[in-house]
N, CA and C atoms as an extended XYZ file, in Angstrom:
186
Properties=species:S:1:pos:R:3:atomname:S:1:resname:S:1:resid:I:1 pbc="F F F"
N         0.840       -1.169        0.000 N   UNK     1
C         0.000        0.000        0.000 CA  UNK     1
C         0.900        1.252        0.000 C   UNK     1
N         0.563        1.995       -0.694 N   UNK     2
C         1.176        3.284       -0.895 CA  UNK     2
C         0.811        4.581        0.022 C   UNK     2
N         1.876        5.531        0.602 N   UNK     3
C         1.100        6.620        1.075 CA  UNK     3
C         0.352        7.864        0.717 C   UNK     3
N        -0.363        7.843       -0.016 N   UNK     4
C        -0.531        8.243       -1.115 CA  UNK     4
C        -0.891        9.883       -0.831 C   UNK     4
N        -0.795       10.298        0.452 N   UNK     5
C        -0.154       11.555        1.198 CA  UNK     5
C         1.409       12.041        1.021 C   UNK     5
N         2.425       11.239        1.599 N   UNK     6
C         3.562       12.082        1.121 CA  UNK     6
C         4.120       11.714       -0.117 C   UNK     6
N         3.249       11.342       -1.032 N   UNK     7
C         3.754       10.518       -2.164 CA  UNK     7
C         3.044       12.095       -3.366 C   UNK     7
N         2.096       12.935       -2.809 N   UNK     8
C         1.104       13.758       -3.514 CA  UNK     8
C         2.129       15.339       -3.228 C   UNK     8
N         2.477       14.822       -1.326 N   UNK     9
C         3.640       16.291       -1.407 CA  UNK     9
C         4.471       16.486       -2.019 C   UNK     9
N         5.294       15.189       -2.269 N   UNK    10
C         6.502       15.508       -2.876 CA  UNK    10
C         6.357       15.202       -4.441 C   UNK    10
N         5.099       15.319       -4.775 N   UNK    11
C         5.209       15.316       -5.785 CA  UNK    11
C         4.596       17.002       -6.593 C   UNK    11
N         3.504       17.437       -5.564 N   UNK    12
C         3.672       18.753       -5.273 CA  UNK    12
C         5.183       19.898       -5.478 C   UNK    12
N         5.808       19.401       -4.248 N   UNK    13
C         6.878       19.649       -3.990 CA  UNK    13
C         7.846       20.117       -5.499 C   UNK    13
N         8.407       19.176       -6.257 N   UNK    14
C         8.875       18.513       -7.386 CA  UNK    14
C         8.612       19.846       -8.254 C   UNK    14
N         6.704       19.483       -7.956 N   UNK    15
C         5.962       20.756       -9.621 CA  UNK    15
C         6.752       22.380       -9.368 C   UNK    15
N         6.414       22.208       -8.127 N   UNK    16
C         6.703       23.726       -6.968 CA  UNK    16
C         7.393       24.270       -7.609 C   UNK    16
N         9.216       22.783       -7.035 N   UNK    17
C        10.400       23.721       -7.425 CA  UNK    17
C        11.011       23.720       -8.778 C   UNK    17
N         9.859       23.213       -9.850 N   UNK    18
C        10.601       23.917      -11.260 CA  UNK    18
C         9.837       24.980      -11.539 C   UNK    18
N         8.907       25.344      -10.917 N   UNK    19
C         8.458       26.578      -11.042 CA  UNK    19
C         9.451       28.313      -10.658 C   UNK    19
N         9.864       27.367       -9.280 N   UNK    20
C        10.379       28.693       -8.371 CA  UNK    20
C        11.805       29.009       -8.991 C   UNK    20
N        12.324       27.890       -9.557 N   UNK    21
C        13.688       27.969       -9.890 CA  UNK    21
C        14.112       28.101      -11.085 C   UNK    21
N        12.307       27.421      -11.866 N   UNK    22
C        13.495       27.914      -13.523 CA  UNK    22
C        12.010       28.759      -13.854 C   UNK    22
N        11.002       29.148      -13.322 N   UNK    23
C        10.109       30.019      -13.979 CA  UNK    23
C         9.052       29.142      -14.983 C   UNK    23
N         9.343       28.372      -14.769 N   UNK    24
C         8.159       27.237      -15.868 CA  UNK    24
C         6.697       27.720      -15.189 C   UNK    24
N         6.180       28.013      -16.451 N   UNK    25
C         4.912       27.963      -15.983 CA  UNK    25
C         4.037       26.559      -16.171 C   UNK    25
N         4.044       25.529      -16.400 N   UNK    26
C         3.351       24.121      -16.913 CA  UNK    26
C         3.284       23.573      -15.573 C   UNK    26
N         5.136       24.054      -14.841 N   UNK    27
C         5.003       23.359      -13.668 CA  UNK    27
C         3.805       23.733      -12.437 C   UNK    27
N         3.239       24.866      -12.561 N   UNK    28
C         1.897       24.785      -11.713 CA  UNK    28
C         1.085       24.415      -11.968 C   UNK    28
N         0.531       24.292      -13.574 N   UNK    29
C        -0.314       23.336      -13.828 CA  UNK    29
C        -0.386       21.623      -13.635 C   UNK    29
N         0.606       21.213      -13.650 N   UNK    30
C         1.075       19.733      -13.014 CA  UNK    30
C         1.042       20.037      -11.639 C   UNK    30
N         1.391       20.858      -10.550 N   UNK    31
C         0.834       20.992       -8.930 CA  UNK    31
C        -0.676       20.883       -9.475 C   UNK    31
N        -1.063       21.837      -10.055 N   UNK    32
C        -2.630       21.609       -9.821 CA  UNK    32
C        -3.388       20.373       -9.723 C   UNK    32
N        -2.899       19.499      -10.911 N   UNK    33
C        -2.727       18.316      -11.571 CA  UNK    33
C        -2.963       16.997      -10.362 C   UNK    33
N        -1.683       17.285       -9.633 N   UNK    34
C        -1.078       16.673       -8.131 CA  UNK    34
C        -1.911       16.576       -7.511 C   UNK    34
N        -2.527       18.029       -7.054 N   UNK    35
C        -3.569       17.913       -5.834 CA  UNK    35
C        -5.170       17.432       -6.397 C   UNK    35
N        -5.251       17.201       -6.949 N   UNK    36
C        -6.729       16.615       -8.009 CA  UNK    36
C        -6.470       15.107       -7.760 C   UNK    36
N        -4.959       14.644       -8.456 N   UNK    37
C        -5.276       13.342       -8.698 CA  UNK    37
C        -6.075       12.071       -7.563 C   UNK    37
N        -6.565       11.096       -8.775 N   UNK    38
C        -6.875       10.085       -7.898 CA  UNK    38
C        -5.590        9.110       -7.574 C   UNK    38
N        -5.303        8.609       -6.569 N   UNK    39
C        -4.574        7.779       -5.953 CA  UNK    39
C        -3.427        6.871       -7.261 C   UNK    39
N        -4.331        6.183       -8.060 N   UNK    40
C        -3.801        5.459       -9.180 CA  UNK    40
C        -2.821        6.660      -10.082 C   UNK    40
N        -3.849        7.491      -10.546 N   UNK    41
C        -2.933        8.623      -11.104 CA  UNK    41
C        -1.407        9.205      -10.262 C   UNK    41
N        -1.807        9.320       -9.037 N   UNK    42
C        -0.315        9.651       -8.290 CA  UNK    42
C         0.947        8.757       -8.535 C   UNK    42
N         0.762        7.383       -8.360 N   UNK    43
C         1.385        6.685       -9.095 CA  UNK    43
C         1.961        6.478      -10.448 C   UNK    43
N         1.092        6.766      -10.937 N   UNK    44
C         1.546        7.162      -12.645 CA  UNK    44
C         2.157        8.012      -12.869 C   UNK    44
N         2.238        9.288      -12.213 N   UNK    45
C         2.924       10.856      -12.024 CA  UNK    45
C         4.013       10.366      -11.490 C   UNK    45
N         4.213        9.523      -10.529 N   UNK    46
C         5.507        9.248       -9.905 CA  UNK    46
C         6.279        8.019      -10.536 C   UNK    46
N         6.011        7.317      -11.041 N   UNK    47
C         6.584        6.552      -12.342 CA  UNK    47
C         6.830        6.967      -13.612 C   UNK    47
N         6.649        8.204      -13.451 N   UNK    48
C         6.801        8.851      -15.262 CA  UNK    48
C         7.973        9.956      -14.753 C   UNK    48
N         8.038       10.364      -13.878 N   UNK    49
C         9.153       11.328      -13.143 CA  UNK    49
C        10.030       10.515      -12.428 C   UNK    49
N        10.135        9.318      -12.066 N   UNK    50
C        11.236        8.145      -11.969 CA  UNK    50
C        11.420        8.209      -10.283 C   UNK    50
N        10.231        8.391       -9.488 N   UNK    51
C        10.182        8.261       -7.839 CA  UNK    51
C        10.514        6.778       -7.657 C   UNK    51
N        11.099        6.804       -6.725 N   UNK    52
C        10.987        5.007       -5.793 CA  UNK    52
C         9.927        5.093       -5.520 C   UNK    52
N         9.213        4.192       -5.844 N   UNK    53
C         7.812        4.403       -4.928 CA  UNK    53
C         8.185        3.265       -4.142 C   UNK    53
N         9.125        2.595       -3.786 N   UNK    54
C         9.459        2.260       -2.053 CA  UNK    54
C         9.525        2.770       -1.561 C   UNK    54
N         9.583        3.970       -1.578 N   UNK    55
C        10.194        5.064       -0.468 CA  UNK    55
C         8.484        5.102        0.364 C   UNK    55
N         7.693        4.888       -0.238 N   UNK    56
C         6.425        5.491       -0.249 CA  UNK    56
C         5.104        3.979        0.280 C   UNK    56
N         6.477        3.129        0.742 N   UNK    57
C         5.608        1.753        0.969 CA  UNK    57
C         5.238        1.873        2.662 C   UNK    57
N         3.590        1.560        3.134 N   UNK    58
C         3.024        2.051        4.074 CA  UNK    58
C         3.094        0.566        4.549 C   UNK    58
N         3.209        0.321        6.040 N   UNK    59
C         3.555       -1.061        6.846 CA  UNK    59
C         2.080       -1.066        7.035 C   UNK    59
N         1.754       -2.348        6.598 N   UNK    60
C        -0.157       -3.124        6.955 CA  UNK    60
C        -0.421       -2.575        8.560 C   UNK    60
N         0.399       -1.809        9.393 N   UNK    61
C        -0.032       -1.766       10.800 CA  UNK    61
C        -0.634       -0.104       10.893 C   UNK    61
N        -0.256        0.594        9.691 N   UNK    62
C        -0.477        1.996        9.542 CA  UNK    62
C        -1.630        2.594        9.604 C   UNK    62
């Protein structure tokens, strides 16, 4: 199971800082993107931008 909370920040996060740093504007439309998606989609966003999504593996006791 995925956390599909800090898996949405940092993917937030990600859109944020190509915004702040190189001026992209697309990259707020992909935050927007972020905070919309459904769960499955977060995953897909984070496999197409090359996340571990181990990083993001939730223990069955959570």
């Amino acid at each position: 199971m995925i956390d599909v909370d800090s898996l949405r920040k940092d993917l937030k996060e990600e859109s944020l800082g190509g915004y702040f740093v190189g001026g992209f504007g697309g990259a707020l439309m992909e935050a927007s993107k972020v905070e919309r998606a459904q769960p499955d989609e977060l995953v897909k966003m984070a496999k197409q931008q090359g996340f571990d999504l181990n990083k993001y593996q939730k223990n069955q006791n959570d």
